[in-house]
C-alpha positions in Angstrom: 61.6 -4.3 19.8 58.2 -5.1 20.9 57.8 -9.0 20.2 54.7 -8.4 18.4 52.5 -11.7 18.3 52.6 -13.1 14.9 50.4 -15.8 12.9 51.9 -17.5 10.6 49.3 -19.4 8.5 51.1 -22.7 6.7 54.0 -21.8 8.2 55.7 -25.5 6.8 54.9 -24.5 3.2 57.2 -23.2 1.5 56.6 -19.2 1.7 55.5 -20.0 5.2 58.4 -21.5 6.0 60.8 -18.6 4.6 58.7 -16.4 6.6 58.2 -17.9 9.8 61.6 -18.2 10.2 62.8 -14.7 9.0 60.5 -13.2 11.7 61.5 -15.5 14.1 65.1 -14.7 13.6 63.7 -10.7 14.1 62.2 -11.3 17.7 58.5 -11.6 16.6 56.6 -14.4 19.0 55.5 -16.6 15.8 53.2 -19.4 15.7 53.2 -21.4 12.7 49.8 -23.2 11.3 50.1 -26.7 9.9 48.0 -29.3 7.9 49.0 -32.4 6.1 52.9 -31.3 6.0 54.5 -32.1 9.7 56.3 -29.1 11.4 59.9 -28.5 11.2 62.8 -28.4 14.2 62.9 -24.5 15.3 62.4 -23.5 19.3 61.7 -20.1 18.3 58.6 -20.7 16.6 55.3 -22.5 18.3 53.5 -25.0 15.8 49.9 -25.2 15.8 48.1 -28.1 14.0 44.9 -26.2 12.3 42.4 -26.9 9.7 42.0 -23.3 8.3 38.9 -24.4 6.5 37.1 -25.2 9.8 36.0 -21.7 11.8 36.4 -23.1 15.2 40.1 -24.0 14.0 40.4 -20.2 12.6 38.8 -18.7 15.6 41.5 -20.4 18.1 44.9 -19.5 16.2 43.7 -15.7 15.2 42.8 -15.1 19.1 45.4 -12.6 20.4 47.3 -12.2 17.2 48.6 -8.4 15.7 49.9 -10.0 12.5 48.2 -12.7 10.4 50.7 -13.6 7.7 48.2 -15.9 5.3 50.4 -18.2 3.4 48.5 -21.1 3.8 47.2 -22.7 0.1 46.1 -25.3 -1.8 48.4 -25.0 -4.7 50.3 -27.2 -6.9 52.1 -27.1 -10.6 50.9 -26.9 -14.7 49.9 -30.4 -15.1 47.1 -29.5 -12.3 46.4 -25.8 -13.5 45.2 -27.6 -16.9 43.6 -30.5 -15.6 42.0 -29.6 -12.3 42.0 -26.1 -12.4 39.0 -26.7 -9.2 41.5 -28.0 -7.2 42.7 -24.3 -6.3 39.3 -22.6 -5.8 37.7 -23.9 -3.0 39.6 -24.8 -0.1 41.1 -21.4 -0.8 38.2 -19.3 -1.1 36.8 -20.6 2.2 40.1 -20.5 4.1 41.3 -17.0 3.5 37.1 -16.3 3.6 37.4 -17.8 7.5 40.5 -15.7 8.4 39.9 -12.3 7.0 36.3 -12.8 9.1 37.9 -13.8 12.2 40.5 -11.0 11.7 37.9 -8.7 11.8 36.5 -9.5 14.6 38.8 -10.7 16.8 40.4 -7.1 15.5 43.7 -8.2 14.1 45.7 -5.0 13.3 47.7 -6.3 10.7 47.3 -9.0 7.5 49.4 -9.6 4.8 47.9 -11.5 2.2 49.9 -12.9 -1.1 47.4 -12.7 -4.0 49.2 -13.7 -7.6 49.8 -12.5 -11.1 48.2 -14.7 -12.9 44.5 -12.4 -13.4 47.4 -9.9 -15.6 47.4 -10.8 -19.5 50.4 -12.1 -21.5 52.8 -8.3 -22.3 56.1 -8.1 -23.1 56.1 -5.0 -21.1 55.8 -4.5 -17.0 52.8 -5.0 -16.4 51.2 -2.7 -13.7 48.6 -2.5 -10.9 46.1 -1.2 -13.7 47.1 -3.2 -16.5 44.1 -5.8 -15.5 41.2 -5.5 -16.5 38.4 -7.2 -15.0 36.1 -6.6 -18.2 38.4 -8.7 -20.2 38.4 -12.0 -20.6 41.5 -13.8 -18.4 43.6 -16.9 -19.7 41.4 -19.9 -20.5 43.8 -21.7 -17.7 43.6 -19.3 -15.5 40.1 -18.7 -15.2 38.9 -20.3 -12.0 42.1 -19.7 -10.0 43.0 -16.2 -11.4 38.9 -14.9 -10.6 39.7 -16.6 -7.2 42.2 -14.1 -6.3 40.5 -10.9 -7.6 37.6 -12.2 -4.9 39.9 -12.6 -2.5 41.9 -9.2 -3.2 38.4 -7.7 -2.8 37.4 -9.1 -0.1 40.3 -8.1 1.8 39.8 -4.2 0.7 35.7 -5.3 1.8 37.3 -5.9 5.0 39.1 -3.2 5.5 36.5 -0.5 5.1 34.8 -2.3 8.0 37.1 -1.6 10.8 40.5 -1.1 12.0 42.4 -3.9 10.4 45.1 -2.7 7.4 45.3 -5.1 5.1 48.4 -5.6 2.5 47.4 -7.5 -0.6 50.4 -8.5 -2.9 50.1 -9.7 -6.0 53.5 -11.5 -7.0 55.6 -13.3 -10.1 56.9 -16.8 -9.9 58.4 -17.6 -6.3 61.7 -19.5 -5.8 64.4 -20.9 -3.5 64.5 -22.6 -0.4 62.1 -25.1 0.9 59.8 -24.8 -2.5 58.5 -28.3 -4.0 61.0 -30.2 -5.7 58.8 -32.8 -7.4 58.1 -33.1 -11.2 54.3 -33.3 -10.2 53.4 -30.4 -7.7 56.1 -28.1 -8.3 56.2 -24.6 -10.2 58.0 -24.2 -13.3 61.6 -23.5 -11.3 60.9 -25.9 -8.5 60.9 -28.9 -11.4 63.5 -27.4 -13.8 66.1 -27.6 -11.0 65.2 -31.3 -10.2 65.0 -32.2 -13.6 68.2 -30.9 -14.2 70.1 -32.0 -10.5 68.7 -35.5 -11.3 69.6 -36.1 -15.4 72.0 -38.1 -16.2 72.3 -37.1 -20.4 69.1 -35.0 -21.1 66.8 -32.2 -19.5 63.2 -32.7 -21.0 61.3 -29.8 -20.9 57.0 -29.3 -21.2 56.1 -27.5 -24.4 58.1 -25.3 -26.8 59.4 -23.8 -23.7 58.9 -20.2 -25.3 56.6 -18.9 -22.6 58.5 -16.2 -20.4 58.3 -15.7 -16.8 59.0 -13.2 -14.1 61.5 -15.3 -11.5 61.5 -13.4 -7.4 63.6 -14.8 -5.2 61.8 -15.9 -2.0 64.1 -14.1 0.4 63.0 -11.0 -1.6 59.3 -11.6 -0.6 60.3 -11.8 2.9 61.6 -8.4 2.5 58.6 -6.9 1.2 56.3 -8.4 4.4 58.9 -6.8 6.7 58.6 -3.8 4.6 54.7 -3.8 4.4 54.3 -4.4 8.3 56.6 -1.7 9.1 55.6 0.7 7.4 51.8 0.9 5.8 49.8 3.4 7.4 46.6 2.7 5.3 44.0 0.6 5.2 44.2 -1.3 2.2 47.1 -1.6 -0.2 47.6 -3.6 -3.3 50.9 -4.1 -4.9 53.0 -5.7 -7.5 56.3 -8.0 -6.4 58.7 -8.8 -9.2 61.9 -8.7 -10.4 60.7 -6.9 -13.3 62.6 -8.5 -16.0 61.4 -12.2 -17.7 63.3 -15.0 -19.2 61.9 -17.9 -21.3 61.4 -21.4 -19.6 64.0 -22.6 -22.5 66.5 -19.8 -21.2 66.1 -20.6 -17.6 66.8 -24.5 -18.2 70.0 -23.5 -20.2 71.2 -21.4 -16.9 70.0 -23.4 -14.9 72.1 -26.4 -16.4 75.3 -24.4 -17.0 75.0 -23.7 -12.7 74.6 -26.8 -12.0 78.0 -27.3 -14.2 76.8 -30.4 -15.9 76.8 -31.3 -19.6 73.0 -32.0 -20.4 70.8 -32.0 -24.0 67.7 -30.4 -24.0 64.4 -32.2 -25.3 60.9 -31.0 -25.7 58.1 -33.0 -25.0 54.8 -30.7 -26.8 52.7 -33.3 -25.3 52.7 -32.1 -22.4 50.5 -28.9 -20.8 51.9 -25.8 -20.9 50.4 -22.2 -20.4 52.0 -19.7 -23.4 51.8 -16.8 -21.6 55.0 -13.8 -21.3 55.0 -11.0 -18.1 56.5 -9.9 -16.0 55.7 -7.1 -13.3 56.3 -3.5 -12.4 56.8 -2.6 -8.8 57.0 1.0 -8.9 54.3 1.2 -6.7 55.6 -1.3 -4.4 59.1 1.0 -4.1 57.4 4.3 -3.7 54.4 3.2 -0.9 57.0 0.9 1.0 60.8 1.6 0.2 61.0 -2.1 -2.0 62.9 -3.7 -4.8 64.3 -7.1 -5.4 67.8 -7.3 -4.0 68.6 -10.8 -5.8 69.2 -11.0 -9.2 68.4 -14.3 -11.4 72.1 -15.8 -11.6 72.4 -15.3 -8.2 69.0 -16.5 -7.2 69.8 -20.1 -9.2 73.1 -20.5 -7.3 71.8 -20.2 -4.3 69.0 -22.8 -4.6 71.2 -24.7 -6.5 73.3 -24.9 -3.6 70.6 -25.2 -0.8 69.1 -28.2 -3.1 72.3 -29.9 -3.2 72.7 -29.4 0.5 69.4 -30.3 1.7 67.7 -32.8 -1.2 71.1 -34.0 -2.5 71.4 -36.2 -5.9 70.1 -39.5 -6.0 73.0 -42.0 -6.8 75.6 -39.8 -5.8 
């Protein structure tokens, strides 16, 4: 194979990471941005310290690339969502602004750009590529972030009616497994569910009712589709869904969750606390018939797995 030069932007993150490393693996010369988070052991991959809010930073690590892979965010858990939903709108809008500019005219072939599912409203059916609607109101919650990513999304297709570049925008469920956050205060809802459960001793306290439902991808499955989408999109733009296509109640994951983890734990809710009652999950038809995709991991599966690569790689205290 060619060793296509490869961009990885926050390649320490945890999609970054995932990625960086798959492609690596592949044969693809990857450099891997970095911030705040120090870069990880790995020969095959070059690390590159870049603020991707600064243009002259952009400008130097998109020189010379074929792929951009934009994983790089500002992102964080509920308790943020609720209280400072403007944490995740601008140092995101003016990153991905810097690199789709610099893509286009440093003439990138390739970008791959993960949007979200959060602009989709609350169904308890699969929610498709149409099922938003922009003249509807979104989730109070959601509002700043969720507009953020329609912008992006259309900037990206902007971008792509003004040259060569073919851009892949994915819009995708909740992301898990290896290498995600692990703390109760910037994690996702599975991300803090397994460390509250790895690190109880008697009880497992969970935010809200915990009657929300959620749409659970394993991460390796997301590294699938990007392999998928650089191989073989011939046009310009696409926009896609990524999901297992199947959701499970926050309540229902901590109870599988708990019986993997094979300890005996109560469960406890705390209404106090923020929570966003929302149910999806998301159709990939589309995703499967432009690209050859579907999840490969199921749920029980995926929870063994990063129950095992926790208790290998974050451990439990006092044992």
């Amino acid at each position: 194979m060619n060793m296509k030069k490869v961009l990885v932007c926050g390649a320490t993150g945890f999609l970054g990471r995932n990625v960086a490393e798959r492609l690596s693996e592949r044969g693809y010369d990857v450099t891997g941005t970095y911030h705040n988070k120090e870069p990880f052991s790995n020969e095959k991959i070059d690390f590159v310290k870049a603020d991707l809010t600064r243009k002259e930073d952009v400008e130097i690590v998109l020189q010379g690339k074929e792929i951009v892979i934009q994983m790089a965010a500002t992102t964080s858990g509920a308790k943020d969502i609720v209280s400072k939903p403007y944490i995740h709108v601008t140092d995101n809008v003016l990153m991905n602004s810097l690199i789709f500019r610099a893509a286009h005219d440093f003439g990138v072939p390739r970008v791959i750009f993960p949007s979200c599912s959060i602009m989709y409203p609350s169904s308890l059916t699969p929610l498709k590529e149409s099922d938003f609607d922009a003249n509807k109101e979104m989730n109070k919650n959601y509002f700043g972030t969720g507009w953020t990513k329609v912008y992006l999304e259309k900037m990206a297709e902007f971008f792509s009616k003004q040259g060569n570049t073919r851009y892949t925008v994915f819009r995708h469920s909740n992301v898990y497994g290896p290498y995600d956050k692990y703390d109760l205060e910037k994690s996702h809802v599975f991300g803090a569910t397994v460390t509250k459960v790895m690190t109880a001793k008697d009880n497992v306290i969970v935010w809200g009712t915990g009657e929300e439902e959620r749409d659970l991808l394993y991460v390796s499955d997301i590294v699938d589709f990007i392999e998928h989408a650089v191989e073989r999109q011939t046009t310009l733009f696409e926009l896609v869904n990524i999901g297992l296509e199947e959701s499970i109640s926050i309540k229902g994951l901590v109870k599988k969750i708990i019986q993997f983890s094979g300890k005996q734990l109560e469960i406890n809710h705390d209404i106090s606390k923020p929570t966003i009652k929302t149910t999806f999950c998301l159709d990939y038809t589309k995703a499967k018939e432009r690209f050859g995709w579907s999840p490969k991991v199921d749920l029980d599966e995926g929870i063994k797995k990063t129950i095992e690569w926790y208790r290998k790689n974050i451990g439990i205290p006092g044992a």
